[in-house]
Residue, then its C-alpha position, 0 to 999 in steps of 0.5 A: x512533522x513530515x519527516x517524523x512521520x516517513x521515519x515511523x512509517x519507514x521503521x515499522x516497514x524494517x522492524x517487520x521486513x526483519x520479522x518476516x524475512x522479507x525486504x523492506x521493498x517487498x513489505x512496502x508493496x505487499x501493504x500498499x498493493x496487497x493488504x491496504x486496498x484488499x481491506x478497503x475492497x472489503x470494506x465497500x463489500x459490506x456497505x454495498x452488501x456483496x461479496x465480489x470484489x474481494x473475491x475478485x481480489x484474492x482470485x487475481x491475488x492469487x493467480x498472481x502468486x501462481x504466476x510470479x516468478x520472483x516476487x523479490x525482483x517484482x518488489x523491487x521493480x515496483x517499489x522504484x516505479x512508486x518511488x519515481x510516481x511520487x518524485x513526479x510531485x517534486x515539480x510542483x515544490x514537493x518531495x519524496x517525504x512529503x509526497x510519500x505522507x501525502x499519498x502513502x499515508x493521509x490519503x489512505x487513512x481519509x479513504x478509511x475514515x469514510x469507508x468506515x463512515x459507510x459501513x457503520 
């Protein structure tokens, strides 16, 4: 199951990396450290009634545009630290797929699941 779910995860990654003109790398990034938290920041905006971490977030997202030089070779840089991050739980009898599943995957879809709970 774990496998299943990497492979659909990694293909819609490709399918819209090849859409967007993008690399796999820079699609993996721009969800995982862009789309994603900006949503959850969002979310705990409105249960908190407020409005300033996502415009904290689109102010640094922004400054960050401005100031990247290549967002490709960031990308790249980026996507190997991650990868490195969740080969680190292979020592506690993990592996990449499972790691990436756990953290990349179900962590986020139950941090959503209670984020939504608050807000509605």
């Amino acid at each position: 199951m774990i496998n299943r779910i990497f492979s659909i995860v990694a293909r819609s990654l490709y399918f819209i990396a090849s859409k967007t003109g993008r690399t796999y790398n820079e699609i993996n990034i721009i969800l995982y450290y862009g789309l994603i938290p900006f949503s959850w920041l969002v979310l705990i905006d409105y249960v908190l009634e407020i409005h300033y971490l996502k415009g904290a977030f689109l102010l640094v997202a922004f400054g960050f545009m401005l100031g990247c030089r290549n967002f490709v070779t960031f990308s790249d840089d980026l996507f190997l630290r991650s990868v490195r991050f969740l080969n680190y739980f292979n020592r506690f009898g993990s592996n990449y797929f499972a790691s990436s599943v756990w953290i990349c995957v179900v962590l986020p879809i139950l941090i959503y699941a209670v984020l939504i709970f608050l807000a509605f």
